[in-house]
MARTIKE-979407 format. One line per field, with one value per residue (C-alpha): x, y, z; chain. Coordinates in steps of 0.05 Angstrom, whole numbers. Example, Ala and Ser with C-alpha at 12.3 -4.5 7.8 and 13.67 -1.06 7.14 Angstrom:
<recs>
u	[246; 273]
v	[-90; -21]
w	[156; 143]
ch	[A; A]
</recs>
This chain:
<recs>
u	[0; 52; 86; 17; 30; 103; 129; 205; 197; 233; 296; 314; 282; 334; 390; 367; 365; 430; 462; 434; 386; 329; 299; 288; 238; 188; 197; 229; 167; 147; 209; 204; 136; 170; 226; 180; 142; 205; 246; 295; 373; 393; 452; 399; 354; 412; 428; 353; 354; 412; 405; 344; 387; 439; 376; 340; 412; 424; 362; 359; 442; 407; 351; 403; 443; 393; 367; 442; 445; 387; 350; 271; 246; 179; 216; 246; 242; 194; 149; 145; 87; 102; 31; 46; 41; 115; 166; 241; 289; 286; 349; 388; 348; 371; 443; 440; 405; 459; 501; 565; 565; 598; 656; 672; 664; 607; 556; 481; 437; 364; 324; 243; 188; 157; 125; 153; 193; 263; 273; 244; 286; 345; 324; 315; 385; 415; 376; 409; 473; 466; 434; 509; 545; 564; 570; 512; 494; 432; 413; 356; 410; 376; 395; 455; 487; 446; 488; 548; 539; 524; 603; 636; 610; 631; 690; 670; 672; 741; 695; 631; 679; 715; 647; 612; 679; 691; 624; 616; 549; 527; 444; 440; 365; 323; 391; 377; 313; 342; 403; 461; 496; 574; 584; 541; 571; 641; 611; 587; 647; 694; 647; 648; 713; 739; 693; 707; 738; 740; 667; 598; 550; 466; 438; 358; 338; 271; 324; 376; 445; 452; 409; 449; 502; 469; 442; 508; 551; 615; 614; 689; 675; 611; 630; 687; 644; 592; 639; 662; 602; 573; 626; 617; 544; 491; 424; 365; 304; 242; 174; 97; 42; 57; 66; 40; -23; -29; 1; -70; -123; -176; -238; -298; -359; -410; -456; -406; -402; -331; -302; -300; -241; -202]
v	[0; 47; 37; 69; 131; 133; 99; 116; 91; 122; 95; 117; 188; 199; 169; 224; 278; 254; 259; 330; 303; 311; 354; 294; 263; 310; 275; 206; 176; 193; 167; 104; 95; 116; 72; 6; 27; 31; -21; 23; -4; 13; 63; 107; 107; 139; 183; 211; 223; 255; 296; 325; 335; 378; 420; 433; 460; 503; 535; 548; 572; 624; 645; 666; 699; 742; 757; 784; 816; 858; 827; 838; 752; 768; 811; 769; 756; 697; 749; 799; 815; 812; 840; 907; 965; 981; 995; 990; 956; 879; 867; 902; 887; 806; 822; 846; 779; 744; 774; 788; 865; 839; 816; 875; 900; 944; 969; 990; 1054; 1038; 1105; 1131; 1163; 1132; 1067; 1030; 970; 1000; 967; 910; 897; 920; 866; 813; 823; 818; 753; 731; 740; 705; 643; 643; 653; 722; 771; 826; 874; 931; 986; 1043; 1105; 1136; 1073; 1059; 1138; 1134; 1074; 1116; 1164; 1131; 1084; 1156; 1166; 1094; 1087; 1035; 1073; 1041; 974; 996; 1032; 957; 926; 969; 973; 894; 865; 832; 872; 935; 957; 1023; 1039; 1103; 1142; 1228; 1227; 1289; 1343; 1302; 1327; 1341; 1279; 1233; 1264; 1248; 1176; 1169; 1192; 1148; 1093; 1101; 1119; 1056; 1008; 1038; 994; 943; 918; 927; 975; 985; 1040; 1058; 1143; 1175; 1227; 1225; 1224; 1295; 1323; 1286; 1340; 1404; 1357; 1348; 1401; 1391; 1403; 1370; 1307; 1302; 1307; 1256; 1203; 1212; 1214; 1154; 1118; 1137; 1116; 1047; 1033; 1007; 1059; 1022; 1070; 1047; 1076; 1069; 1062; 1051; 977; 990; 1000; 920; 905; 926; 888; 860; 903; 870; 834; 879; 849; 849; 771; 746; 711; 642; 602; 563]
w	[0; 17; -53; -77; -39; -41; -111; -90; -6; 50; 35; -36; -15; 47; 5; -60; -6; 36; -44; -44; -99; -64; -117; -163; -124; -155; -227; -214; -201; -276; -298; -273; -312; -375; -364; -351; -402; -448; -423; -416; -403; -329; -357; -404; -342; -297; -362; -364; -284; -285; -345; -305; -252; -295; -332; -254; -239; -292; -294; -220; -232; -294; -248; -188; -236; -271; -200; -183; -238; -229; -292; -283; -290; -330; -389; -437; -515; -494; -460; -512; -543; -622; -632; -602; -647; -636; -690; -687; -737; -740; -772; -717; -663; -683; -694; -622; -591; -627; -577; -625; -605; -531; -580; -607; -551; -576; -537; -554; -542; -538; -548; -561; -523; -458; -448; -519; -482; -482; -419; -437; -497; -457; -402; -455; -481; -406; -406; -464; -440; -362; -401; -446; -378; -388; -328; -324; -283; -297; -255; -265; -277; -219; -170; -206; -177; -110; -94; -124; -75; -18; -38; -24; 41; 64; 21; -28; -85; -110; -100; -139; -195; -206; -204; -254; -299; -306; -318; -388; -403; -367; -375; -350; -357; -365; -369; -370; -339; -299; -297; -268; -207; -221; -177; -223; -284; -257; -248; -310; -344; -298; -310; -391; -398; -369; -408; -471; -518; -457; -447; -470; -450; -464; -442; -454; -459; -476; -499; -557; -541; -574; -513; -456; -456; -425; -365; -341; -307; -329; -412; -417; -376; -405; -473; -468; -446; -495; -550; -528; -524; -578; -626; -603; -599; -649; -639; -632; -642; -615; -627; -628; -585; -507; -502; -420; -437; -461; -397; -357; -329; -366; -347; -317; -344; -369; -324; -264; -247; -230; -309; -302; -279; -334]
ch	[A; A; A; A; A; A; A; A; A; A; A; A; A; A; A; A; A; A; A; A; A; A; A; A; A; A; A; A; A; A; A; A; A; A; A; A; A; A; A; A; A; A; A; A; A; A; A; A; A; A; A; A; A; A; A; A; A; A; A; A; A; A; A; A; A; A; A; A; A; A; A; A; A; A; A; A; A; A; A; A; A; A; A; A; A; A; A; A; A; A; A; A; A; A; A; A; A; A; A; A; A; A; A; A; A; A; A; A; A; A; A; A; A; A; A; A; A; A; A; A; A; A; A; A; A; A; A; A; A; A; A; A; A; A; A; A; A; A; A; A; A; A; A; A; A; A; A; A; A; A; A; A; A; A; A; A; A; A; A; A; A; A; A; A; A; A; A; A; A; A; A; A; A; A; A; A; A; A; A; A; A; A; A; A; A; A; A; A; A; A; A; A; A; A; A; A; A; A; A; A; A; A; A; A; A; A; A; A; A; A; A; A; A; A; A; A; A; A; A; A; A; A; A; A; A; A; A; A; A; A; A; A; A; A; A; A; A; A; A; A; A; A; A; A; A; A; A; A; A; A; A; A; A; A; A; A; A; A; A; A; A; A]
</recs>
């Protein structure tokens, strides 16, 4: 009776877990039907557990990874909506999935008005790069100098610099939403300056990189690190309707009752 209610028995399930394999006890049971039902050698059997074993692990290694990176989980090219009225240019946008721009190293700029996806697509491309085991790291530009500032006053700044200077792929989203202090513009241009030509770099603006220079104080710093930029990034230019607006609720029934569960 109790192989009814426990197909594996309390032996093989404190031996998976004592093997910190504990985890396959939620699909072993299915393969063990699929292997009766196959006949299946004893060798493929341990193959196809095991090959489970190495997919659970990987995925749960690309969730943690896009979670430390600061990669949003629901905005990926899988959760895209292709429908959306939203225009940019296909042909680059699939170069840059292909990831060969973090060769170059190139970087990409990701402009248009509010709402269109930018960071979406910027996300997406930062999931791209975790699943290929590439290091990532995305920050709202906002964020990204608030932690800036707050390094100086504990003296991590030399840390936070080496951080944000190293990683393979650097998102730095909604960038010149505001004037930039002359300490943010300093970070920025440290920040640039030292990934140029080194390491990849996507950035997402409601503005074009022609109107980034009169929101920083410093014209020479500012300058430079546009320049530099610039020179090395593919412009993505993304426009159309706000692609928010097909993220709302469904409104209610017209006669108010609750919609049926599926």
């Amino acid at each position: 009776m109790s192989s009814l209610t426990d197909p594996l028995g309390p032996d093989l399930t404190a031996t998976l877990r004592a093997l910190k394999l504990g985890k396959l006890t939620a699909t072993l049971p299915e393969r063990l039907t699929l292997a009766r039902q196959q006949n299946m050698p004893h060798a493929d059997f341990l193959q196809l557990i095991l090959s489970d074993e190495v997919a659970r692990r990987e995925a749960g290694s690309i969730a943690l990874r896009a979670k430390n990176a600061g990669l949003d989980p629901a905005m990926r090219t899988e959760t895209w909506d292709p429908t959306a009225a939203i225009r940019y240019d296909q042909r680059l946008w699939n170069e840059l999935i292909s990831l060969r721009f973090l060769d170059g190293p190139h970087g990409a700029l990701i402009l248009g008005p509010v709402g269109v996806g930018k960071t979406h697509l910027a996300t997406a491309l930062g999931h791209i790069a975790v699943r290929r085991r590439r290091t990532v790291a995305m920050a709202r530009a906002d964020k990204l100098f608030k932690r800036l500032t707050a390094a100086r006053l504990d003296n991590t700044l030399d840390y936070e610099y080496r951080r944000l200077t190293t990683v393979e792929l650097l998102i730095i989203d909604d960038f010149a939403l505001q004037p930039l202090t002359p300490a943010q513009t300093t970070d920025f241009y440290e920040i640039i300056t030292e990934r140029h030509r080194k390491a990849s770099t996507v950035v997402t603006s409601n503005r074009d990189a022609s109107e980034w220079l009169p929101l920083m104080t410093d014209p020479l710093l500012a300058q430079s690190a546009i320049d530099r930029l610039t020179s090395t990034c593919h412009e993505l230019i993304v426009e159309g309707d706000s692609y928010r607006r097909r993220q709302r609720p469904a409104p209610p029934p017209v006669d108010g009752t609750a919609p049926a569960t599926p």
